[in-house]
C-alpha positions, 0 to 999 in steps of 0.5 A: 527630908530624911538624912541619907545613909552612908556607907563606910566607903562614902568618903572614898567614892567623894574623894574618888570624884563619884557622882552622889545620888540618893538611892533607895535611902542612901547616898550612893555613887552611880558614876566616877569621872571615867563614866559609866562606859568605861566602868562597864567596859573596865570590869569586862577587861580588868577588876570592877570593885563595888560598893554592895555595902547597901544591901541587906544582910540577916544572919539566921542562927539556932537549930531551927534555922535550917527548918526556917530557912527550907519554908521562907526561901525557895530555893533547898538551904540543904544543898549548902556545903561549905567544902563545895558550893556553900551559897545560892541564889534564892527567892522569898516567895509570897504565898501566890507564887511571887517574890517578896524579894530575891536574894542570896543565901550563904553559908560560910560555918556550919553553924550560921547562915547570912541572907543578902536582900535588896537594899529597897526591900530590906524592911518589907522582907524583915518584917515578912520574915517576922511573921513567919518566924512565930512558927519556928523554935530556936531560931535567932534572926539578925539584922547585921546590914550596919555590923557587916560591909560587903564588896564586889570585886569582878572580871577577869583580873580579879583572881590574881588581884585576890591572890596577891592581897590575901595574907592566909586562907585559900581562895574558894574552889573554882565553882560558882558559888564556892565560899572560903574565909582568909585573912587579908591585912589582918582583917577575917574576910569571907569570899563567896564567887558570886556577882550581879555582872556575869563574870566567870571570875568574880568574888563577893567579899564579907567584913566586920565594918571597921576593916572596911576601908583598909580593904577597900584600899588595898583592892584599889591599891592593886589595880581595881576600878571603883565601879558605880551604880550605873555600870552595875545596871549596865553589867547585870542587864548584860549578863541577864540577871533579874532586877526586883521591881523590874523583872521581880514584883509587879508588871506594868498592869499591876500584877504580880510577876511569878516568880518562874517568869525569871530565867533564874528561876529554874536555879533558884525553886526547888521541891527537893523531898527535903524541903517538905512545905514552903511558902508558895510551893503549890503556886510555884508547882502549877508554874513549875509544870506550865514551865516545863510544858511551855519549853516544849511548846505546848501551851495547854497550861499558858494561863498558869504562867502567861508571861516570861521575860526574855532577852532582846536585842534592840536591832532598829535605832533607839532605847527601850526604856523600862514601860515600852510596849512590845508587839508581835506583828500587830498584837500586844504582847508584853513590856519592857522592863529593863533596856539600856544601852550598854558597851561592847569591846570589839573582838578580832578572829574567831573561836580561840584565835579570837582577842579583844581590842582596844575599841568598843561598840555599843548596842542597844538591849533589853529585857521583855516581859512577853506572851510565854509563846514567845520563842528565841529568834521571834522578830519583835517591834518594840514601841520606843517614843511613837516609833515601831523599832525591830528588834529579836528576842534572843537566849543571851547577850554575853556567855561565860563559858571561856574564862576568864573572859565574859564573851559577848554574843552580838545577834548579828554575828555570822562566822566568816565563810571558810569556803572549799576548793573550788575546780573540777573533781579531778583537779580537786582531788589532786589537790587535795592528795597534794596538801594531805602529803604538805601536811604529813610532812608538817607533822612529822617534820616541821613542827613538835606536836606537842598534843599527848593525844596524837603520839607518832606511830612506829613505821611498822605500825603506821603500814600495819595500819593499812593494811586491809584487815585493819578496817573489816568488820570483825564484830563477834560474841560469846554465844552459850549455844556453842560453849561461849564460843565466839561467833563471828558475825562476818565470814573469813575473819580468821585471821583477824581473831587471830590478831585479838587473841595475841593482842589480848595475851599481850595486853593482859601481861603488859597490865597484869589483870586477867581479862581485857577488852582491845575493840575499844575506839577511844579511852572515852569509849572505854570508860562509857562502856565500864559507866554501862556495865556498872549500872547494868550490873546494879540493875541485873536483878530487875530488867522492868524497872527504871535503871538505878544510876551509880549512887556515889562516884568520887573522882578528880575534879576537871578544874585539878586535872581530873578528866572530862570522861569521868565528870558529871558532864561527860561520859559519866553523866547518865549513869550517876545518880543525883544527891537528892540532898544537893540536888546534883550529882552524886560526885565527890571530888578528891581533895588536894593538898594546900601546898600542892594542888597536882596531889590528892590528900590521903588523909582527908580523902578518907574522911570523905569515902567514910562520910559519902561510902562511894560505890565507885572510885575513879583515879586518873587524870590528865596532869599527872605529876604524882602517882595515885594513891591506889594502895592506901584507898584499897587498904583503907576500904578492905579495912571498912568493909565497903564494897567500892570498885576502884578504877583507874583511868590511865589514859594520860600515863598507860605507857608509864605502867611499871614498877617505876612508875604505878602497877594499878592492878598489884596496889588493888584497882579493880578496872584500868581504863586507857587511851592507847595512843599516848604514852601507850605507843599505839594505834588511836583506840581504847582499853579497859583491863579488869582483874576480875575472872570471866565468871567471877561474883563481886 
């Protein structure tokens, strides 16, 4: 017999009581004393620490590397930035559309790349590697698996667990697959948020094998829970990841599994123009347009991609075990790959009231690999020992959307019926106009209201409010028919445009621009309209083509406290552009000092608009303890000659203009946007200022 491999953690997990089993040629722990559940349930509360020290890691260097990397990997190597997202999740395809393997790519410096394969592939993928290799000049490929440990550490503690044992370095920017290098006990250990479990919180860690053990002691010495192999299945069966030789490689029948069939795929194949030829792009493509076909429920192109693997929750008694036959009514449509049984801590209240408890359940799970007619909400029965067992296919298990907490999805769940009044109409209203007064005095006297959104009005604006102009319909625009006069859509409006004019006066005095817009309903409004004007103003030469998005936005980061309407998933969304480099949109965030991450720094934001020539420049947040530095960007652009718009989104601080605090317009931004209702002492709506005149050219 063959001597099993070790680890350089193998006398750690003995010594922690861990059950040894052999695994794909090594001796490795698949459980502690605890059991499997509690490790699950451990890591889904606390910090799990895994020993990955087993799998595979190539180190890809020379000035080839990166043209190697584009045809050998699916997944575009050219969106690796080690400022943002410096790692990925990748396959290596075969030429028909399958996976040699799946992996994960990193970049931690500029001039070296590390690919982690599977500990069972890791001679099958060198040796596929090799091959295609003699094509490539100046391409060094190692094999570091023996040089470099690896280690896992994930959940919801692990952040502060990795904050209190690093010595020097930050810790990777809040953003899935972020990398960093610090120094933990003297040793130089790269951080990468990656995991196979779930966690929103999670980290990967990377060291030279002789610092090994010390930082393995240290995580455990702060609180971690060695977790073994078998809550790691548990754990990435839960969150929906792909196993190779379960979900990847061959099916039940023999057949080589595509690579799109996997609910990863989508993340991890690209066709990126930077890219150019790769290793199965054609087979990937068919699969690609039978994908996207398939998502609409048109079947036409079925036969390119004719199963998928999807999530099931088991809802009759029993386990489906890897093999079980799956059917819908009476036909056959698909296996089982991967089913278990996994631990769920139980959850008290609903939404944000919601906590865990200290009890758990378990419910029975699996993955399905199906007709790709398939959908979510399908009722299946799945074969399990002879008996025909319900079950559902569902889009999820556990969601990650609400750190630090991963939350489960039980597909039983119903939210608890709020339910109405009930009486006649009459007794309903009264009630009704009798809690509406409880709860104005609630507000306004009985508690602090503590959310800027909802600033208490003055009682002369709080009757104005009432008042029957306030909601008539008072639409109008400049008409060249009559000399740009403003034409009111709706009659006896007089008095209303009598009240935008002063408005309008007041507001261009208060901001110091020259033009305003006041009709605004909210500060997220009047961002959307200044996004729209951009790119119709872009766009003003060509009214036939597809519209051109803003092509480099820079602003404040949400996770710094940037706002939700000047992010790529809010209302700047469908008017920037991607990077066709990152496959992303086009934003690149401010940075901020080391020593104080509430402040953008100058110096190294300038070093960016140099690289990046952003058309658009948003400031503003919604935690803000310093002033923007509005005047060193307009000095620095006006100096380079770059032709950017400079906005400032003042929804948080529009109260605050003055020379005590930031007169955006006199330090050189062109648009101030605002919510009027915050520390502006106003009524709920919106503003955007502009310095430019009426008819001026940019």
């Amino acid at each position: 017999m063959t001597e099993l491999q070790q680890t350089v953690f193998h006398d750690r997990h003995v010594a922690s009581g861990a059950k040894m089993v052999e695994f794909v040629g090594w001796d490795m722990p698949i459980f502690y004393p605890t059991g499997i559940v509690q490790e699950h349930l451990a890591t889904r509360k606390g910090a799990g620490l895994f020993d990955v020290s087993h799998m595979g890691r190539f180190i890809v260097r020379g000035n080839g590397a990166l043209r190697f990397l584009q045809h050998a990997l699916s997944n575009n190597a050219d969106a690796l930035d080690i400022r943002v997202t410096g790692s990925q999740y990748t396959f290596i395809p075969t030429e028909t559309g399958g996976a040699v393997d799946d992996a994960y790519l990193y970049r931690f410096v500029e001039d070296e790349y590390l690919l982690v394969v599977n500990a069972a592939n890791l001679d099958k993928d060198w040796d596929h590697l090799q091959t295609l290799l003699k094509d490539f000049d100046d391409v060094e490929l190692t094999d570091r698996s023996k040089e470099i440990v690896m280690l896992a550490v994930q959940g919801p503690m692990s952040r502060q667990l990795m904050e209190e044992i690093i010595d020097s370095g930050q810790l990777p920017e809040p953003v899935r697959n972020s990398v960093s290098i610090v120094t933990i006990s003297g040793a130089e250990v790269k951080v990468a948020r990656t995991g196979y479990t779930g966690e929103p919180l999670c980290f990967e860690l990377f060291a030279d094998k002789t610092d090994g053990t010390r930082l393995w002691d240290k995580i455990v010495d702060k609180g971690a829970t060695p977790i073994g192999l078998g809550a790691r299945d548990t754990l990435r069966l839960e969150a929906g990841l792909p196993l190779y030789g379960h979900e990847l490689g061959e099916d039940p029948d023999g057949k080589e599994i595509p690579i799109m069939s996997c609910p990863l795929s989508k993340f991890a194949v690209s066709f990126s123009p930077f890219k150019m030829d790769f290793v199965g792009k054609k087979a990937l493509k068919k699969q690609q347009e039978a994908f996207k076909k398939i998502l609409s429920r048109d079947y036409t192109l079925i036969n390119d991609l004719p199963r998928m693997t999807r999530s099931i929750a088991v809802a009759g008694r029993g386990i489906a075990r890897d093999g079980a036959k799956v059917f819908k009514g009476e036909k056959h449509v698909g296996y089982v790959t991967s089913g278990t049984m996994v631990p769920t801590w139980t959850v008290e209240g609903e939404g944000l009231e919601s906590v865990q408890t200290d009890q758990h359940q378990l419910r029975s799970i699996c993955f399905g690999y199906m007709d790709s007619d398939i959908i979510e909400g399908d009722e299946v029965t799945i074969d399990i020992r002879g008996k025909a067992v319900e079950a559902l296919v569902v889009p999820f298990h556990i969601r990650t959307d609400a750190p630090p907490y991963s939350r489960p999805i039980v597909y039983n769940h119903r939210l608890a019926d709020k339910g109405i009044p009930a009486g006649d109409s009459p007794a309903k209203v009264r009630r009704l106009l009798e809690k509406s007064l409880e709860n104005t005095l609630w507000r306004q006297k009985q508690c602090i209201n503590l959310i800027p959104s909802e600033m208490t009005m003055s009682p002369m604006v709080r009757l104005l409010s009432v008042m029957d102009p306030t909601f008539r319909y008072a639409e109008h625009k400049k008409s060249k028919a009559f000399y740009d006069a403003d034409i009111f859509y709706y009659q006896g409006t007089e008095f209303i445009g009598q009240v935008e004019l002063m408005l309008e006066k007041e507001m261009r005095e208060f901001l110091g621009c020259d033009n305003v817009e006041t009709r605004l309903i909210s500060g997220q409004m009047a961002n959307t309209a200044v996004f729209s004007a951009m790119v119709d103003y872009i766009n003003r030469g060509d009214r036939k083509c597809e519209p051109r998005r803003i092509r480099q936005v820079m602003n404040n980061h949400i996770g710094k406290g940037g706002h939700l309407s000047a992010q790529p998933m809010g209302a700047l969304k469908d008017y920037v552009a991607r990077d066709p480099r990152t496959e992303r949109p086009a934003v690149v965030n401010f940075p901020v000092l080391v020593e104080n991450p509430f402040k953008i720094d100058v110096q190294t934001t300038l070093e960016l608009i140099d690289e990046y020539r952003p058309e658009f420049i948003i400031f503003g947040k919604s935690m803000v303890l310093h002033k923007e530095p509005v005047a060193e960007i307009r000095r620095f652009l006006d100096a380079q000659g770059m032709d950017a718009v400079v906005m400032y989104d003042m929804a948080h601080v529009l109260g605050l203009i003055g020379p005590h605090f930031q007169e955006p317009f006199a330090e050189g931004a062109d648009l101030v946007t605002g919510s009027t209702h915050k520390t502006f002492f106003g009524t709920q709506r919106g503003v955007v200022g502009s310095r430019f005149q009426e008819h001026e050219e940019r």
